[in-house]
C-alpha positions as CSV (number, residue, x, y, z in Angstrom):
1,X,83.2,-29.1,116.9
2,X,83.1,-25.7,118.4
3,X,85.1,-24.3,121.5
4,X,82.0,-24.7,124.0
5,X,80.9,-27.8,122.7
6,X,84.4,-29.3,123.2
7,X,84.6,-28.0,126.5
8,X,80.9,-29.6,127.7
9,X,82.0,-32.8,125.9
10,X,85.4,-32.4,128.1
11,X,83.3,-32.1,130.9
12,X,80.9,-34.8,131.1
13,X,83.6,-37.0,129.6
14,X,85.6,-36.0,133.3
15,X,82.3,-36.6,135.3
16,X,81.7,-40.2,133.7
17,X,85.8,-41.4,134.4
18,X,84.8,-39.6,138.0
19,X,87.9,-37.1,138.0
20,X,88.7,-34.9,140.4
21,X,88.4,-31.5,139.8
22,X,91.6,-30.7,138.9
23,X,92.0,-33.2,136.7
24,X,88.5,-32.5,135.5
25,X,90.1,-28.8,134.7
26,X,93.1,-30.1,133.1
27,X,91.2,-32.0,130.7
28,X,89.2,-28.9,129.7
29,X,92.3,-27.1,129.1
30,X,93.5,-29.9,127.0
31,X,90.2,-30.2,124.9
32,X,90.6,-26.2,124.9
33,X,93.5,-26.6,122.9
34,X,92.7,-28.9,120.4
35,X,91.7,-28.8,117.1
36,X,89.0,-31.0,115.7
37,X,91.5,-33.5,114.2
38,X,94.7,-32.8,115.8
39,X,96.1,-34.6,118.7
40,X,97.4,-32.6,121.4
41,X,101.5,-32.6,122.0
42,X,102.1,-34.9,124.9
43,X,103.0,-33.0,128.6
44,X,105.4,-35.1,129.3
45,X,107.9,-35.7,126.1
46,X,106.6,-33.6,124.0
47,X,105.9,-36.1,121.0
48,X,103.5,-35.3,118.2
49,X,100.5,-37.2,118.1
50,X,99.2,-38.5,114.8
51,X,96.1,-37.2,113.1
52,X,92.6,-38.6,113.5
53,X,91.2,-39.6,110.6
54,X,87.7,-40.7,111.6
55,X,84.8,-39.0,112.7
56,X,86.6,-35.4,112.8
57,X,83.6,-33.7,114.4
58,X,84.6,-35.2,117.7
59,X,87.7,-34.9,119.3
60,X,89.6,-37.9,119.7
61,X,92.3,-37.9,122.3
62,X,95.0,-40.2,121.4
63,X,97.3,-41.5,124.5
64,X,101.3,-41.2,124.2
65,X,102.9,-44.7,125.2
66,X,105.8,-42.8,127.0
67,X,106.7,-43.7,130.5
68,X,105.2,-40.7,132.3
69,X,102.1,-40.5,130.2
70,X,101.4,-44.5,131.0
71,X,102.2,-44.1,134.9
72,X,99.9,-40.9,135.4
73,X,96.7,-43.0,133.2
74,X,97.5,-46.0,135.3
75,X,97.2,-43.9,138.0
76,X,93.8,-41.8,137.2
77,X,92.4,-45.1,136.2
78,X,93.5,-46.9,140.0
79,X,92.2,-43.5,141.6
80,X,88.6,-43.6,139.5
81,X,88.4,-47.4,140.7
82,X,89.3,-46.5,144.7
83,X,86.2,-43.7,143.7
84,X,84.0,-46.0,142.4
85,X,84.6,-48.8,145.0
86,X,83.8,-46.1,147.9
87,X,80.5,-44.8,145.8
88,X,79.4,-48.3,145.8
89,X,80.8,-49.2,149.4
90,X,78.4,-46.1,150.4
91,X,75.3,-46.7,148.6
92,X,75.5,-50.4,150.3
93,X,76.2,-48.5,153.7
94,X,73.0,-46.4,153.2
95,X,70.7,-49.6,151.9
96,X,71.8,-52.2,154.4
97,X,70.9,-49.6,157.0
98,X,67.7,-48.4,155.8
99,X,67.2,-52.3,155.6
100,X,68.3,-52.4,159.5
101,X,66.2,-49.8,160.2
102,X,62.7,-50.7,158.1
103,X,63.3,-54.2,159.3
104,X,63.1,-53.3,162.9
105,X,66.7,-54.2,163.4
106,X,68.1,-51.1,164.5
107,X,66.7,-48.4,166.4
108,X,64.9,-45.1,164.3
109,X,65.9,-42.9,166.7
110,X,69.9,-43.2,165.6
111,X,69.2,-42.6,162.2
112,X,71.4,-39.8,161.0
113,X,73.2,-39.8,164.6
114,X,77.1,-39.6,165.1
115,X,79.8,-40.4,168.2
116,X,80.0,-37.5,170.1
117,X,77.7,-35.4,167.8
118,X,75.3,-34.6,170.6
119,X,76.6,-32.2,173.8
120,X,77.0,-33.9,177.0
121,X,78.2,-33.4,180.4
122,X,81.5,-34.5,182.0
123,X,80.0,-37.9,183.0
124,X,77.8,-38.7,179.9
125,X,81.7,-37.5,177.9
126,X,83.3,-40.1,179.1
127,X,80.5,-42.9,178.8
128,X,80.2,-42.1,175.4
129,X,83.4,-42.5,174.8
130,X,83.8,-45.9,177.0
131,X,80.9,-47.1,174.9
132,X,83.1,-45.8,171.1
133,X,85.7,-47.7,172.6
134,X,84.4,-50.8,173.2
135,X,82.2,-50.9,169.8
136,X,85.8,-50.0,167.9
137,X,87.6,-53.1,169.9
138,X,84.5,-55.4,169.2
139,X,84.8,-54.7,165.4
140,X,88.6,-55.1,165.2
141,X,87.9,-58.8,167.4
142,X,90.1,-57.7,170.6
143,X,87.5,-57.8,173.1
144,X,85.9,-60.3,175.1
145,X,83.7,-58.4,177.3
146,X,80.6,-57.8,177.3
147,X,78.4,-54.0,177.7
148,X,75.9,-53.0,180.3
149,X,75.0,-49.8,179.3
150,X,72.2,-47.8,182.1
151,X,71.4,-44.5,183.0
152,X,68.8,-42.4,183.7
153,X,65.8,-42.3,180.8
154,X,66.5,-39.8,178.1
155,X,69.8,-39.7,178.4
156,X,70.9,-41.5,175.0
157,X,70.6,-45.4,175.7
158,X,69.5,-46.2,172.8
159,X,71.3,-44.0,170.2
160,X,74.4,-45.4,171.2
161,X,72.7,-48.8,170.6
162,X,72.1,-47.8,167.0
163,X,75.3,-46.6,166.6
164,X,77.0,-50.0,168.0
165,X,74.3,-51.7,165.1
166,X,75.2,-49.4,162.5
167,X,79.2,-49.9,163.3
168,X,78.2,-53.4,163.3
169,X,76.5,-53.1,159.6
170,X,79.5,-51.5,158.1
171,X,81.7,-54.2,159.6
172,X,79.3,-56.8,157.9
173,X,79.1,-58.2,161.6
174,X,75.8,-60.4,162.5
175,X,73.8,-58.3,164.7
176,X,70.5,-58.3,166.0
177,X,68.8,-55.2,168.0
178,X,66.2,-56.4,169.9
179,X,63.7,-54.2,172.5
180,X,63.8,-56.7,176.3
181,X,60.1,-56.4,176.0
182,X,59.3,-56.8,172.3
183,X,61.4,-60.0,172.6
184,X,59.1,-61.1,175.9
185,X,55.8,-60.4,173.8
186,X,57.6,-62.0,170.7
187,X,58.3,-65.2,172.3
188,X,54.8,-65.4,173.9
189,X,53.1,-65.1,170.7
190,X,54.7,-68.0,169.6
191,X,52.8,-70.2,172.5
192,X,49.6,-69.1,170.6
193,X,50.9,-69.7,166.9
194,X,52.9,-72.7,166.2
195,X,53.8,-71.8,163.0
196,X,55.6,-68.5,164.2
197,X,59.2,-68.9,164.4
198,X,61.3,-69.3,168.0
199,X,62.9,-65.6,168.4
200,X,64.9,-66.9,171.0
201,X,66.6,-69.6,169.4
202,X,68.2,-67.1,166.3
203,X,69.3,-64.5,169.2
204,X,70.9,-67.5,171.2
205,X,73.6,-68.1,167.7
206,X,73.9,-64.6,166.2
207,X,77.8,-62.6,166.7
208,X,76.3,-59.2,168.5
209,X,73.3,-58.6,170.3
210,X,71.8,-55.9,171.4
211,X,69.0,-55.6,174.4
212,X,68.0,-52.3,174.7
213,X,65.9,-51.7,178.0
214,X,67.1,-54.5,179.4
215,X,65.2,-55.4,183.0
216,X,61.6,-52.7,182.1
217,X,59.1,-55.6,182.4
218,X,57.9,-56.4,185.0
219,X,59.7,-60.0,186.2
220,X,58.2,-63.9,187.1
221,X,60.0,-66.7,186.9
222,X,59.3,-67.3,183.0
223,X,61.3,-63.8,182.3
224,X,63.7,-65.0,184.8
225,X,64.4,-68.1,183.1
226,X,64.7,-66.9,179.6
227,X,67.2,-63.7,180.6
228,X,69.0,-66.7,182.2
229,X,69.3,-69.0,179.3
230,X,70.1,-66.1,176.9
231,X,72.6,-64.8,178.9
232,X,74.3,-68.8,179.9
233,X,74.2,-69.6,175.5
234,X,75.8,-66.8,174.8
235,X,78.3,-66.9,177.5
236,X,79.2,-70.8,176.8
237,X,79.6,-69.9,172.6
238,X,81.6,-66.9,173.3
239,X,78.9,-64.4,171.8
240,X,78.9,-60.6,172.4
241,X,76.5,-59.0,173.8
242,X,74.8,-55.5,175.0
243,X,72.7,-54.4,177.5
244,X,71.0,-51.2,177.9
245,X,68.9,-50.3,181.3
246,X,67.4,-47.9,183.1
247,X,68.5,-49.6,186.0
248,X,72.3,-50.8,187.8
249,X,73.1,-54.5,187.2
250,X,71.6,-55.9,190.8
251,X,68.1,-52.9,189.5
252,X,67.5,-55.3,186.7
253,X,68.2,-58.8,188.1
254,X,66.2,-58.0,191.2
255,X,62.9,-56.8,188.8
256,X,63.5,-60.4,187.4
257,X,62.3,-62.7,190.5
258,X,63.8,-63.8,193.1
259,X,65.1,-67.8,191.5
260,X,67.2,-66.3,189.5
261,X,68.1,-62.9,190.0
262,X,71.4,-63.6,192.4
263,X,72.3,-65.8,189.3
264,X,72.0,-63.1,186.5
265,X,73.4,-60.6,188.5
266,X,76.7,-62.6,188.8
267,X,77.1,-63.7,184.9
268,X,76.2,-59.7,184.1
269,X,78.6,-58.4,186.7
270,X,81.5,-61.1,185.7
271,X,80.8,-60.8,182.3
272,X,80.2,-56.7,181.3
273,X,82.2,-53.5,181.4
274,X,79.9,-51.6,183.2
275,X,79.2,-48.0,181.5
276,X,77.1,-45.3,183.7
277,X,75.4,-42.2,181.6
278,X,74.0,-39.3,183.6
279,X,73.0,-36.1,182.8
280,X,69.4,-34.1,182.1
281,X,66.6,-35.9,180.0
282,X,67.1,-35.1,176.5
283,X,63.6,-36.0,175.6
């Protein structure tokens, strides 16, 4: 086999064990030096490697069994499996959030976002960074409070959200994004068509919730209800839970009527860390 052909061999061989590129360079010098039948000295102590005797138009790398030799291929072969695991750890990243997103169950409009990637003022700084806070104690299990989340509209509500989804996703926590007024016209289909399923009932067991706009319809004392029983279920089983709003705790629970509105605004305000963004639309 000829220098160049030894050489591309060298290199795809390096691409297909997923080597570095140093030791993706090493290998080339090694194949560089080889004849087509003779092993290579081994780096390490230096012992003569036998001769091939089969198929002498490829060159077959023979490995020496000395200490040094053995410890460095155990540990290309435990580096190429950490590669390979994060490869496949990736590709299930970017399909269970394509999934997320298709699916309805996160929010487009995060796709391809970051913490702190967009520029902010003091105020919307450190909300964003209240919010990355909490999401990074939720995931580790070490908080118990929930997230009310308001500001003005435009000011990035519900890319932090998605972000607090996709966190989710790569945790492999349950979680569930949901829109306050999708949910309202979800459920009232249902009165219409039995056979549709209860979207209330999955939302009451699920690990994290999400409610983005939280409190933008207007209120009776159906909506009333329903935010109430959500919020009571998911209190009692210890759930968490996130609200986004364009409107202050007592904003919301007064646009829900006037039964239950003291009695939201008291599990909300006992229950959240309250997190203020401010700032210019960025729509």
């Amino acid at each position: 086999m000829q220098l160049e052909s030894r050489q591309t061999w060298a290199k795809w061989y390096a691409k297909e064990l997923c080597l570095d590129d140093e030791r993706t360079t090493a290998l080339v010098a090694m194949v560089s030096r080889c004849s087509q039948t003779i092993m290579p000295d081994c780096e390490f102590c230096g012992a003569q490697l036998r001769q091939s005797k089969a198929k002498a138009y490829i060159p077959i790398f023979a490995r020496c069994t000395c200490f040094d030799s053995t410890n460095e291929w155990s540990m290309m072969e435990e580096k190429r499996e950490l590669e390979m695991k994060s490869r496949s750890m990736a590709e299930w990243e970017a399909s269970a959030l394509d999934g997320a997103v298709k699916s309805g169950k996160c929010p487009s409009s995060s796709v391809g976002a970051q913490w702190h990637g967009v520029e902010r003022g003091p105020v919307g700084k450190r909300a964003e960074r209240a919010v990355k806070d909490w999401t990074d104690r939720v995931m580790a299990g070490t908080e118990k409070k929930w997230l009310y989340l308001y500001g003005p509209r435009g000011t990035g509500k519900t890319t932090m959200a998605g972000l607090i989804v996709q966190n989710a996703i790569r945790s492999m926590v349950d979680c569930r994004y949901v829109r306050w007024s999708g949910l309202l016209y979800d459920i009232k289909a249902g009165w219409s068509d039995k056979k549709l399923p209860d979207p209330i009932e999955e939302l009451k067991r699920v690990k994290l919730l999400v409610i983005d706009d939280f409190g933008k319809d207007a209120g009776s004392e159906w909506v009333a209800t329903t935010a109430f029983e959500l919020i009571d279920r998911r209190e009692q089983a210890g759930l968490q839970t996130v609200f986004t709003s364009n409107y202050s705790i007592a904003g919301a629970s007064d646009r829900l009527g006037e039964d239950k509105a003291s009695a939201v605004e008291d599990r909300l305000r006992g229950r959240c860390i309250i997190v203020k963004l401010g700032g210019d639309s960025r729509r």
